[in-house]
ROPATI-434079 format. One record per residue: x, y, z of N, C-alpha, C in turn; residue number from 0. Coordinates in steps of 0.001 Angstrom, whole numbers, always signed. Atoms other than C-alpha are relative to their C-alpha. Layout:
REM ROPATI-434079
   n_east  n_north     n_up  ca_east  ca_north    ca_up   c_east  c_north     c_up  num
        X        Y        Z        X         Y        Z        X        Y        Z  NUM
...
This chain:
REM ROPATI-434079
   n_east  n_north     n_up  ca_east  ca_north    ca_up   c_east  c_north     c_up  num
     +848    -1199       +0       +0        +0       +0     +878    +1241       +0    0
     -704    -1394     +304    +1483     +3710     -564     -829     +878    +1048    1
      -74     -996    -1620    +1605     +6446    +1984     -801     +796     -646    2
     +483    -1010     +531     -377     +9279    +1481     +456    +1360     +159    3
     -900     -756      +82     +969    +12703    +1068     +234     +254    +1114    4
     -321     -954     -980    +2639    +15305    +2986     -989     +649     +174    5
    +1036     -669     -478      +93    +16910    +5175    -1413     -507     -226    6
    +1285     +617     +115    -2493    +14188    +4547      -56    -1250    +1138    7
      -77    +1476     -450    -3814    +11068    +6450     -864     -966    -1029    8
    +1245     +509     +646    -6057     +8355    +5139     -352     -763     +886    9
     +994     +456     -985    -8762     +7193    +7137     -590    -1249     -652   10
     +526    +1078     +610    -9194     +3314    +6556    -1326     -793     +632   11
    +1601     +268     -330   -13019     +2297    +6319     -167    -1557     +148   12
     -203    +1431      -23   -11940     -1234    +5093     +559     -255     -487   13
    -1112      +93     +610    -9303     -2920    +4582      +57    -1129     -751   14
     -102     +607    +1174    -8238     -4855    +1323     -289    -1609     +696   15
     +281    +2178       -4    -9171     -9181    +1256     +546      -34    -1388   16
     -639     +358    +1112    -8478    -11212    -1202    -1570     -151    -1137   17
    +1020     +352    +1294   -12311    -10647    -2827     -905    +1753      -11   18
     +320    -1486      -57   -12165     -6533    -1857    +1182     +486     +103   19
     -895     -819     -235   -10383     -3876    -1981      +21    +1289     +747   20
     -510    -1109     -947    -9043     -1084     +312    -1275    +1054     -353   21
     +651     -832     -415   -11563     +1609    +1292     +202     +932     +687   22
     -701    -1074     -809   -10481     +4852    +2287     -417    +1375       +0   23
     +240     -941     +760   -10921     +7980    +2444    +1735     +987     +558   24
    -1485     -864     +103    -7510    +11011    +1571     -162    +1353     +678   25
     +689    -1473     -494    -8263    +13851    +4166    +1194     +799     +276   26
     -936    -1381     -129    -5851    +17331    +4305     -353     +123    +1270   27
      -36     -364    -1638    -5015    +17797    +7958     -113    +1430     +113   28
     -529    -1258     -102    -5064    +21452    +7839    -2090     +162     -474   29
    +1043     -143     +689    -8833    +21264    +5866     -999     -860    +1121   30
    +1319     +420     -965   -10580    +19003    +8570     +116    +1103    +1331   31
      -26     -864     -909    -9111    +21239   +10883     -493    +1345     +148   32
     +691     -706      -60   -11023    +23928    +9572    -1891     -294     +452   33
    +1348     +735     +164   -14473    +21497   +10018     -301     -318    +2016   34
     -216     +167    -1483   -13437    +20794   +13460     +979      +59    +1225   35
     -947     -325    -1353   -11514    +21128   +16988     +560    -1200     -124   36
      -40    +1049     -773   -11392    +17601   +17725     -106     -846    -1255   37
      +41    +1173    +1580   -10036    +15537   +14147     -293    -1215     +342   38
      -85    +1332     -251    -9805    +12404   +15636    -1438     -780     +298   39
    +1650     +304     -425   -13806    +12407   +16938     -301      -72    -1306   40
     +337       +4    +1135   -14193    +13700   +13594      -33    -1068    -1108   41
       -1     +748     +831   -12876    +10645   +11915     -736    -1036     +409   42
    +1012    +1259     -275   -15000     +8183   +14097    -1694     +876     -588   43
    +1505     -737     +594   -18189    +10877   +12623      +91     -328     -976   44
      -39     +497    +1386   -17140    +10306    +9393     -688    -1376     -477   45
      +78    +1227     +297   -17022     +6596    +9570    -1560     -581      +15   46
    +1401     +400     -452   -20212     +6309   +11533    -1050     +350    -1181   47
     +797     -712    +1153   -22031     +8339    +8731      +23     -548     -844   48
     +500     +238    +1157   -20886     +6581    +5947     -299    -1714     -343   49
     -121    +1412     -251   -20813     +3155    +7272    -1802     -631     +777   50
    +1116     +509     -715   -23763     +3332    +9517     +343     -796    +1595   51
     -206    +1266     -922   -21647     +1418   +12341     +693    +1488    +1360   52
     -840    -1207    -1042   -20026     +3213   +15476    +1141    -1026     +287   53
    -1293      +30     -174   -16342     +2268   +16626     +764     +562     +433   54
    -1232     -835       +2   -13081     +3469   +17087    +1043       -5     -899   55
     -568     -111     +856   -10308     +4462   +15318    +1713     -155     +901   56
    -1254     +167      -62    -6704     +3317   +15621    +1181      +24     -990   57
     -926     -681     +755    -3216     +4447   +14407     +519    -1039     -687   58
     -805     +480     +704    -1424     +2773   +11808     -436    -1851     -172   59
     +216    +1669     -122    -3239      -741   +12108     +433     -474    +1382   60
    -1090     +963    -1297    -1684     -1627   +15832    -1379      -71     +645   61
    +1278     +598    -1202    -3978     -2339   +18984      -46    +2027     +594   62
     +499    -1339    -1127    -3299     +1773   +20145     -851     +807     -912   63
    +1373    -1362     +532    -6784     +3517   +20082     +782    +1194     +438   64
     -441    -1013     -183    -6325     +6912   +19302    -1048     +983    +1319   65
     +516     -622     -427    -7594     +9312   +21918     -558    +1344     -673   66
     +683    -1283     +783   -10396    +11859   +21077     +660    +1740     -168   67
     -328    -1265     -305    -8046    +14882   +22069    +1392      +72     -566   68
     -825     +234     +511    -5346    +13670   +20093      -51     +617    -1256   69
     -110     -920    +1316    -4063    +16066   +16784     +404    -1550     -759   70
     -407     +511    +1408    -3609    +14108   +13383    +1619      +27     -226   71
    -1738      +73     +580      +98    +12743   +12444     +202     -220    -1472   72
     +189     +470    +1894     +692    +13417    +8985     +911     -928     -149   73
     -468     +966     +933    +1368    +11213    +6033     -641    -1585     +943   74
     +113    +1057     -233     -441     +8426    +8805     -893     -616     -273   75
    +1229     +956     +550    -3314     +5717    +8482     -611      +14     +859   76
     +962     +145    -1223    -5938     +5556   +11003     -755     -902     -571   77
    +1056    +1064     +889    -7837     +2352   +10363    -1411     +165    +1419   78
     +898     -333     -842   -11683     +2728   +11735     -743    -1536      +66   79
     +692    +1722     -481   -12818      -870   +13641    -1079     +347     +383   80
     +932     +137     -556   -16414     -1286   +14168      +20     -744    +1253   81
     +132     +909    -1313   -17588     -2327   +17916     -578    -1233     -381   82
     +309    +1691     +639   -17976     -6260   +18252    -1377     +437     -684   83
    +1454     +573     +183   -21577     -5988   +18321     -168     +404    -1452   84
      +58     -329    +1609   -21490     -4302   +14415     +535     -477     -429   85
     -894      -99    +1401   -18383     -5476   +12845     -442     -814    -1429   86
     +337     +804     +685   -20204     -8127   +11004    -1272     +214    -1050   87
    +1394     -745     +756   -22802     -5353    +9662     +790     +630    -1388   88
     -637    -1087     +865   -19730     -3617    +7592     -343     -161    -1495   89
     +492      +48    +1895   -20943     -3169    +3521    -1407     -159     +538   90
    +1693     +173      -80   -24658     -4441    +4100     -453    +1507     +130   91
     +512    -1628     -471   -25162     -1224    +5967     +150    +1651     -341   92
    -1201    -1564      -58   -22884     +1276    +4744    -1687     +968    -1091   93
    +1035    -1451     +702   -24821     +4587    +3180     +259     -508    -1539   94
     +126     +112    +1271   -25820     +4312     -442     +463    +1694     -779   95
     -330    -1396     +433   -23530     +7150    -1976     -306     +652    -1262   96
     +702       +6    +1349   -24716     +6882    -5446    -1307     +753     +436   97
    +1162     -783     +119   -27830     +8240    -3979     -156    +1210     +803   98
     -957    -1448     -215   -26064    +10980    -2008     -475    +1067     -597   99
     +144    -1039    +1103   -25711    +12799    -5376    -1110       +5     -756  100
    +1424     -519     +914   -29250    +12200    -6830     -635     +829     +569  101
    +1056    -1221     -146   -31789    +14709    -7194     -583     -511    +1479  102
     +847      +93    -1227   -32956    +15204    -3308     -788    +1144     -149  103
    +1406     -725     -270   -35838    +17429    -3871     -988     -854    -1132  104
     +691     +977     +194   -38906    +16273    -4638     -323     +407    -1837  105
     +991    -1004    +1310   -39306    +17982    -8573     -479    -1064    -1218  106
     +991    +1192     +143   -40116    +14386    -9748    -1013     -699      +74  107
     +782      +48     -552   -42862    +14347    -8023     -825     +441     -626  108
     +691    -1096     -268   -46029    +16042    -8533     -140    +1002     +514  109
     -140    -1291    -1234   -46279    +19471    -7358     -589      -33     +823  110
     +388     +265    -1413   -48627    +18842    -4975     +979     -544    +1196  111
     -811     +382    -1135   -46529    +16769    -2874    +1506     +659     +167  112
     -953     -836     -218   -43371    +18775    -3765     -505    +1362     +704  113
     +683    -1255     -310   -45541    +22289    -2638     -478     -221    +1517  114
      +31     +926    -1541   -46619    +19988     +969    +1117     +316     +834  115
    -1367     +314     -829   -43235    +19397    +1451     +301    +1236     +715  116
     -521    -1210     +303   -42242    +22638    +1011     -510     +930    +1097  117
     +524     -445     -563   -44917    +24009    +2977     +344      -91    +1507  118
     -338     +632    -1383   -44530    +22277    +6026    +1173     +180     +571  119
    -1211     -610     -314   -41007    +22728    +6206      +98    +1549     +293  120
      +13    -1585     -221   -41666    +26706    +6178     -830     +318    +1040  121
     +305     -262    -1277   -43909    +26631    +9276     +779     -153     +745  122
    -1494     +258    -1121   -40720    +25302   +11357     +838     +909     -270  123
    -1415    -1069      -27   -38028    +27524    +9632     -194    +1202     -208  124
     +769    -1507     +364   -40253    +30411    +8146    +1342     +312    -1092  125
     -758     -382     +945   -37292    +30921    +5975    +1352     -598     -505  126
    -1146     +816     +395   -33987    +29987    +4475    +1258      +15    +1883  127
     -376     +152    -1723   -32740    +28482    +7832    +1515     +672     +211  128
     -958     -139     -295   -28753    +29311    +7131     +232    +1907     -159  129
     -222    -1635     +599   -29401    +33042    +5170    -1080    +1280     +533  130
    +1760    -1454     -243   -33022    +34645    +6362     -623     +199    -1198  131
     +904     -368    +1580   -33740    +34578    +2348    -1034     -612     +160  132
    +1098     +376     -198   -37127    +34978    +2142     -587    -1030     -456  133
     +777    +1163     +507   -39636    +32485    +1562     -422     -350    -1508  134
     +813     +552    +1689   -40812    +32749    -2203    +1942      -77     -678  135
     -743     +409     +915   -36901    +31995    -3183     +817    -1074     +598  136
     -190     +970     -454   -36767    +28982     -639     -429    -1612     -624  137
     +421    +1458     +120   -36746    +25124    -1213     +274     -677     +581  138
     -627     +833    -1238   -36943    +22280     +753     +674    -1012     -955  139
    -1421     +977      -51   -34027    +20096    +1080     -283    -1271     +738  140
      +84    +1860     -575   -34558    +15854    +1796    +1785     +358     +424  141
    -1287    +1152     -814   -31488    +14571    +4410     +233     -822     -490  142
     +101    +1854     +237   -32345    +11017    +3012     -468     +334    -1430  143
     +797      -57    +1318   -32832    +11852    -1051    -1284     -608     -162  144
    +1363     +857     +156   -36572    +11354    -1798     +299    -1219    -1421  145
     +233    +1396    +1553   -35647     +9147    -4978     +524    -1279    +1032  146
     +254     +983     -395   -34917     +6781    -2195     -831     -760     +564  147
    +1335     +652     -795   -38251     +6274     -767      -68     -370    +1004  148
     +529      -28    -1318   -39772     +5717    +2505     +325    -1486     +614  149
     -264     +897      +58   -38225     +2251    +2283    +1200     +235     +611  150
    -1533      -44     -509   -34608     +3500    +2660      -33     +383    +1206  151
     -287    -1130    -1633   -35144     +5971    +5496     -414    -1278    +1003  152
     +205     +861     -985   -36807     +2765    +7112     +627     -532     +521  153
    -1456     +974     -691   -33773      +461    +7124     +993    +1250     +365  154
    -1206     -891     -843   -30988     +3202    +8165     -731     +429    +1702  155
     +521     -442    -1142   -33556     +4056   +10994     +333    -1496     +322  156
      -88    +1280     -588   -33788      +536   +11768    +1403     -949     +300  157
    -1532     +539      +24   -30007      -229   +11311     +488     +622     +929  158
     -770     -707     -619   -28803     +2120   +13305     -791     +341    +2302  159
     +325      -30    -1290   -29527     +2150   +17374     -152    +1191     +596  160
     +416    -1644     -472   -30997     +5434   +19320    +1456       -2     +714  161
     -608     -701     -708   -28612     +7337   +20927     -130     +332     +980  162
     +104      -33    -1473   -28323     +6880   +24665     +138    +1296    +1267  163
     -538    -1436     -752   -26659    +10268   +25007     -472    +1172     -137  164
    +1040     -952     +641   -29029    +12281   +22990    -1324     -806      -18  165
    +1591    +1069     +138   -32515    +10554   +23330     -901     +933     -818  166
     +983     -799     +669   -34005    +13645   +21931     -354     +201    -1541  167
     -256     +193    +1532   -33452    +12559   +18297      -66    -1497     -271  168
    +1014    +1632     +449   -35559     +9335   +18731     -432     +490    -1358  169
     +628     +253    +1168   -36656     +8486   +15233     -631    -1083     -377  170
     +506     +987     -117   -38147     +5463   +15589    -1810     -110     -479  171
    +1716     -946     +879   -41744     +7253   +14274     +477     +378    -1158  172
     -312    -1170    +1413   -40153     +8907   +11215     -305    -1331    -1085  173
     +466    +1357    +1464   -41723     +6344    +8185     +196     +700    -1118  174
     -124     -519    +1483   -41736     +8808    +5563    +1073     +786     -438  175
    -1542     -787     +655   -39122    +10307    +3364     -804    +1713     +298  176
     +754    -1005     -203   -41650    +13413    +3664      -96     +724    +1180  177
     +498     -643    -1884   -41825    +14055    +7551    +1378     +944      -97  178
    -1193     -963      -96   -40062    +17406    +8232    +1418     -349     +763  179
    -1561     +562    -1137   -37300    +15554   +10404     +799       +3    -1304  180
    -1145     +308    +1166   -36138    +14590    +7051     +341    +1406     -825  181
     +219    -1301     +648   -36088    +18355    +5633     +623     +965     +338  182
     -743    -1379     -547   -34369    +21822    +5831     -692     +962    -1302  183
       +8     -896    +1054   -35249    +24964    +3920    +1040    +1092     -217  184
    -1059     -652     +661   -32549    +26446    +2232     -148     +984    -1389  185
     -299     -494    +1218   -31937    +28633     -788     +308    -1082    -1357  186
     -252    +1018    +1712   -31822    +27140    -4552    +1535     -481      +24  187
    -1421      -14      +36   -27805    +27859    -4331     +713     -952     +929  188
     -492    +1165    -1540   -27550    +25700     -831     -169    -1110     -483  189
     +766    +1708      +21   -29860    +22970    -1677     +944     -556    -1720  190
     -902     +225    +1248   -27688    +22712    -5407    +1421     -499     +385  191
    -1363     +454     -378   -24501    +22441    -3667     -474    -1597     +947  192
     +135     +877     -650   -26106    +19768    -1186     +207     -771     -526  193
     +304    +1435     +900   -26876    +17523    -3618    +1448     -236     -759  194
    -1209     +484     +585   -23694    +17535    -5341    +1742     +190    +1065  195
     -933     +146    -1169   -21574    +17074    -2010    +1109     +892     +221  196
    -1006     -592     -198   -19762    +20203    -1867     -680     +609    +1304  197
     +796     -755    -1339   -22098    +21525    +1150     -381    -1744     +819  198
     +609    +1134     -720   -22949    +19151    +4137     -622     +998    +1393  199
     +903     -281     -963   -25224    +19709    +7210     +657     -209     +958  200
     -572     +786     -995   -23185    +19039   +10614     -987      +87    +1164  201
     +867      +21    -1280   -25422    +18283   +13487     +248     -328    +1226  202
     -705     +401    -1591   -24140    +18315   +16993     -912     +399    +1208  203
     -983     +703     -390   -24688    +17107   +19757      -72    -1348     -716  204
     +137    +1731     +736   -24286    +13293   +18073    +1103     -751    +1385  205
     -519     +743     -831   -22805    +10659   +19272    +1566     -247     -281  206
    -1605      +23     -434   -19217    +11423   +18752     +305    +1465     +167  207
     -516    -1760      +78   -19321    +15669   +18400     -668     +690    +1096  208
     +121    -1245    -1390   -20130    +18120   +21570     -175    +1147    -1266  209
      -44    -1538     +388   -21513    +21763   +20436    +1617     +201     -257  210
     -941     -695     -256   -18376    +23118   +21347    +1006    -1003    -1069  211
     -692      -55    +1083   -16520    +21026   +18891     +232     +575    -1172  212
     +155     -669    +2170   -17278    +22914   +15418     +432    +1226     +468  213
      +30    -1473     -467   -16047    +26172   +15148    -1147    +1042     +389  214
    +1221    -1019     -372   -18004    +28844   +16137     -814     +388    -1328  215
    +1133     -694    +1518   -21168    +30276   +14414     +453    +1381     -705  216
     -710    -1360    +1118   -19628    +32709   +11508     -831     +921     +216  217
     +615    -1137     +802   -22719    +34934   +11458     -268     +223    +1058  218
     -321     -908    -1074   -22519    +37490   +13899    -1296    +1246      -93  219
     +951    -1513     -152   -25264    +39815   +12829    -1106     -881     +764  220
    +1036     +652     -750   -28496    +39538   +14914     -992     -589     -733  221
    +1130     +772     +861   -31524    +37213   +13798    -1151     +967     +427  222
    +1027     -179     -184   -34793    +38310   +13342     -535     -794    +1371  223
     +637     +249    -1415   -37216    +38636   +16125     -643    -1687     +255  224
     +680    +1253      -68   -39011    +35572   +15146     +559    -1038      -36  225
    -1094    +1316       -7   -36188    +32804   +14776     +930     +410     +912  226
    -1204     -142    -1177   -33695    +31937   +17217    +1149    -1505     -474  227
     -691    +1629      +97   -31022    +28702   +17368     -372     -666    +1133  228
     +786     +500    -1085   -32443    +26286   +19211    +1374     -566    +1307  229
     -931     +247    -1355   -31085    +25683   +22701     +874    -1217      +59  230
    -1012     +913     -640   -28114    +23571   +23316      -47    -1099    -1343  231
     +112     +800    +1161   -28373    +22220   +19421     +602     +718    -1239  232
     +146    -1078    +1259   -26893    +23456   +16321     +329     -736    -1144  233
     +103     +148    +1300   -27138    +22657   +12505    +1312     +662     -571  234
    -1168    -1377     +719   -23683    +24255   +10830     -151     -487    -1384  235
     -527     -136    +1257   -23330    +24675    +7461    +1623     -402     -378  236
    -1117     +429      +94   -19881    +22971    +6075       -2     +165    -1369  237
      +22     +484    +1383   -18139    +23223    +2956     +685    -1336     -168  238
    -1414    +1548     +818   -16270    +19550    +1433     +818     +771     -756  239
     -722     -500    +1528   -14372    +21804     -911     +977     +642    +1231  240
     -541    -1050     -220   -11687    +24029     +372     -644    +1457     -290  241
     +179    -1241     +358   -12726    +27783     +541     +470     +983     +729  242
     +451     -937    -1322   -12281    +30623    +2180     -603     +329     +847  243
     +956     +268    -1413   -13168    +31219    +5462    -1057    +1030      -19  244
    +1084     -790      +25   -14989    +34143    +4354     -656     +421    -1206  245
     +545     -110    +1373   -16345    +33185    +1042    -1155     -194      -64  246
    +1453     +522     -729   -19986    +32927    +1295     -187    -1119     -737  247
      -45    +1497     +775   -21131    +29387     +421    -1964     -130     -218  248
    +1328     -180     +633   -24519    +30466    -1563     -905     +848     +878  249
     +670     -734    -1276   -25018    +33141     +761     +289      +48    +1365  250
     -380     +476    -1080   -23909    +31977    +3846    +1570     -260     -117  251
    -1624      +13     +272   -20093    +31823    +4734     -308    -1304     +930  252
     -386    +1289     -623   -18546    +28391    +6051     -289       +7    +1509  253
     +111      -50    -1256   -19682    +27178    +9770    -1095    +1077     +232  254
    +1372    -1088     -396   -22968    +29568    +9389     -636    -1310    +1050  255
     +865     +846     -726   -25099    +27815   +12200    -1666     +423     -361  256
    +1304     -336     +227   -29395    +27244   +11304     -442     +469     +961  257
    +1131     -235    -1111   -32048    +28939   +12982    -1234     -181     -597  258
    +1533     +245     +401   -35599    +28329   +13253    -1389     +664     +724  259
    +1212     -674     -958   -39153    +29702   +14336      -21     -525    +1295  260
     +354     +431    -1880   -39264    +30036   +18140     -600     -341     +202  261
    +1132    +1359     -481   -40642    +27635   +20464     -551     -903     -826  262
     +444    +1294     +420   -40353    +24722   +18230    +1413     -977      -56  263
     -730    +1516     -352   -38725    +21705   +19433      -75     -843     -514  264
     +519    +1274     -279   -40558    +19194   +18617     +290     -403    -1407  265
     -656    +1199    +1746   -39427    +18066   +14617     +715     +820    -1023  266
    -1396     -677     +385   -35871    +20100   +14389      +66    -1324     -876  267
     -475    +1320    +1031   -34027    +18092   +11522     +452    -1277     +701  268
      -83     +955     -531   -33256    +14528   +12155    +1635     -123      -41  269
    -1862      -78     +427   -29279    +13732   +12868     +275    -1139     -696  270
     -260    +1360    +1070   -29902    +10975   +10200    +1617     -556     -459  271
């Protein structure tokens, strides 16, 4: 196997057999470190996300787990082991990335049920949750692409075990690709980048990230009277790309945190 550069690691998801091959992903130490405080949590978030499994992550293939407060050693390997009780879930489960990048809004649909969606989502956020752009140049945004149907969101709910440490992001009710858990309203320019994985959603607290891990919320001016960020929860805006830290990313600059219409708790996005 070959090293990966100067100032990179690669984070191994799975490692080569004799009827697969190596799975990895090539991350810039300097570029996650703009995404987060705490790389090393970051790479068990990663894994969990695209695998579906939780674990830990250890250096170079040996038996030493890395600690969560531990910086990144370039040019090294961090291979990510599922806990017993998963390891035997790894591939079956993993996220379907092919459907990642398909069309996640509904414009396949009928307008009716795209105009529903849409709707419903704008009583919770009242507007573009990361920018304040108003409502007639908002669209809602699927978590779980609707071209996968109410089928997919079932098994990842069902694959994946509640969260002991967050209980408040039970999903164990969520059946439809449609229910606002699965939803955000964003701008045309947001929801465009979503879909083609240069924008991602980070949702903390989870079960490897603390608030206080992500950088701070970029946008400093005050919110309208009627939206707030909801207490002790936040949504950030991320780019995958390199940018500037103060390039806006369709309106919004990198690490913008969402807000939503006050006094509503009860079906914030899901940390799918």
């Amino acid at each position: 196997m070959s090293m990966p550069e100067s100032g990179h690691i690669w984070l191994i998801l799975h490692k080569s057999t004799l009827s697969s091959p190596s799975f990895y992903l090539d991350l810039e130490i300097a570029f996650v470190k703009t995404l987060c405080h705490k790389p090393i949590k970051y790479l068990k978030y990663l894994a969990c996300c695209i695998l579906g499994l939780r674990g830990e992550v250890f250096l170079n293939d040996s038996e030493q787990e890395v600690s969560g407060d531990e910086e990144l050693r370039e040019q090294s390997l961090y291979f990510f082991r599922p806990d017993a009780n998963d390891s035997d879930l790894l591939g079956p489960q993993a996220i379907d990335m092919d459907a990642v990048g398909e069309q996640s809004s509904v414009r396949g649909t009928p307008t009716i049920t795209r105009d529903k969606f849409r709707e419903e989502l704008l009583k919770r956020d009242l507007r573009c949750v990361f920018t304040g752009t108003r409502v007639s140049m908002v669209e809602g945004a699927h978590i779980i692409p609707f071209i996968k149907q109410d089928e997919w969101i079932q098994m990842i709910i069902q694959s994946r075990t509640p969260d002991p440490l967050h209980p408040h992001d039970n999903v164990q009710d969520l059946t439809s690709i449609n229910d606002t858990r699965n939803g955000i309203s964003v701008t045309a320019n947001i929801h465009q980048l979503l879909r083609i994985r240069e924008y991602a959603v980070l949702a903390t607290p989870n079960y490897y990230l603390e608030t206080g891990d992500v950088p701070s919320n970029a946008n400093t001016e005050p919110l309208r009277s009627e939206i707030a960020y909801p207490d002790g929860q936040r949504y950030t805006l991320q780019s995958l790309v390199p940018v500037d830290a103060f390039e806006p990313l369709g309106g919004a600059v990198p690490n913008t945190d969402a807000a939503f219409r006050k006094r509503n708790t009860d079906n914030l996005p899901s940390k799918l």
